[in-house]
Phi, psi and omega in degrees: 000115179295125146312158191259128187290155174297338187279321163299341143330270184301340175303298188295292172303332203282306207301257232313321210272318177309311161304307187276344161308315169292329199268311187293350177267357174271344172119352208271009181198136162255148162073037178291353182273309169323306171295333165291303201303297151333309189283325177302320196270330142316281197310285209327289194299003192263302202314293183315333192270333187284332192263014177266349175286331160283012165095355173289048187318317164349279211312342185302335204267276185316347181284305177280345179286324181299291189279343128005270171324301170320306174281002194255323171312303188281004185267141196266136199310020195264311188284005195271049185226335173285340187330290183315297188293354148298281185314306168308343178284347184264297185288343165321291207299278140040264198298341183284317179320323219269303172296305187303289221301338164207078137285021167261310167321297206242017167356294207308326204276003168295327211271289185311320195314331202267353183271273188312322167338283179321324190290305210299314188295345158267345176290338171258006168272350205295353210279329170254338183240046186313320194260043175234034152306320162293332203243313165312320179287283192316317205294288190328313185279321135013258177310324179282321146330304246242326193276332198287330174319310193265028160289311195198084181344303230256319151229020164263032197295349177330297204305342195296003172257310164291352166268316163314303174314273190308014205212307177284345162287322141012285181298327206265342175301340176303301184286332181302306164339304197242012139238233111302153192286343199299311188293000202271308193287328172321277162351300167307307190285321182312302192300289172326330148335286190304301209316282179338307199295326173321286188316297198310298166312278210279326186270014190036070216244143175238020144296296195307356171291319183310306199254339168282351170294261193345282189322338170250020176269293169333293182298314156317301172309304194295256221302334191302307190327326160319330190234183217269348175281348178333312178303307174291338197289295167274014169258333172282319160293329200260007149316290186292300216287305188303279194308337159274342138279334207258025172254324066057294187283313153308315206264027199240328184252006169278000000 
């Protein structure tokens, strides 16, 4: 079976872009440059998606990106505010592509898929939730952490920190709104605790009990400020702080 030469290709879009140039100057069509252009960058982008049946995993990133492009051309001014997410949504779909077909291989393309991912959920929450974008964003890249973790428990237990982090900043664009900064930061020291105490459990890691200790103690002091006993919690600690210094000293001086 001969191939189809490129130049018959290329023959074939000149005469169809020359057709539809002619029928919008006859009146019989608007926005014939927009309808070419769309179909160039769709076929193109099928042609590459077509070459994923040979094993050409590459090609998915011009394939979806491409019919992206295409479709964000033809798209009607009602949807043009969706415009960013179609397009961020073609390199998302890219990198998800990327991952299933070898998810052993390619662990790593979970971490961008789980970025874009995120950018499409905020362009499309921004338009009603602005101000939970922020939470959105960070949560989504989170959450893509959380998925590279349960790829392979045992060594990737790494992502549980950067999935912990990013999940508890998530939450504190939140508590900022509606609370203070000092309880904001209260919030903050927490999550990271729980991140540490993850790691210590599931990865079995017993360093990490050492700094989720401190961090909820931290954390702890910051949300109590929330509530009316706070003043004791704290006279009573720097209470406890004074007297284990100053026992520490005498018996350090026997």
């Amino acid at each position: 079976m001969r191939r189809i030469d490129l130049r018959i290709v290329f023959g074939i879009m000149l005469i169809l872009g020359g057709a539809l140039a002619l029928m919008e100057t006859m009146g019989y069509l608007e926005n014939a440059s927009d309808i070419f252009w769309s179909g160039v960058f769709i076929v193109s982008g099928l042609v590459f998606l077509a070459l994923l049946f040979g094993g050409h995993w590459w090609s998915a990133f011009p394939g979806f990106i491409l019919v992206a492009l295409g479709t964000l051309i033809i798209l009607p001014d009602s949807l043009e505010d969706f415009g960013g997410a179609i397009f961020l949504g073609g390199i998302a779909l890219s990198f998800w592509y990327v991952y299933f077909t070898s998810r052993n291989d390619r662990w790593w393309a979970l971490i961008p898929a789980g970025v874009f991912t995120a950018l499409v959920l905020v362009v499309i929450a921004s338009e009603r939730f602005e101000e939970y974008s922020g939470a959105v964003f960070l949560g989504g890249i989170g959450l893509a952490f959380f998925m590279v973790y349960f790829t392979n428990m045992a060594e990737r237990w790494w992502a549980l920190i950067p999935a912990g982090v990013l999940s508890t900043l998530a939450g504190v664009t939140i508590a900022a709104e509606r609370f203070g900064e000092f309880q904001t930061a209260g919030f903050f020291f927490f999550g990271l605790a729980i991140t540490f105490l993850l790691v210590a459990v599931l990865a079995k890691m017993s360093w990490a009990y050492w700094p989720a200790l401190v961090l909820g103690i931290m954390g702890f002091l910051g949300i109590a400020s929330l509530l009316d006993f706070a003043n004791y919690i704290w006279a009573i600690a720097l209470i406890a702080a004074g007297g284990f210094v100053l026992i520490r000293y005498f018996t350090a001086s026997r």
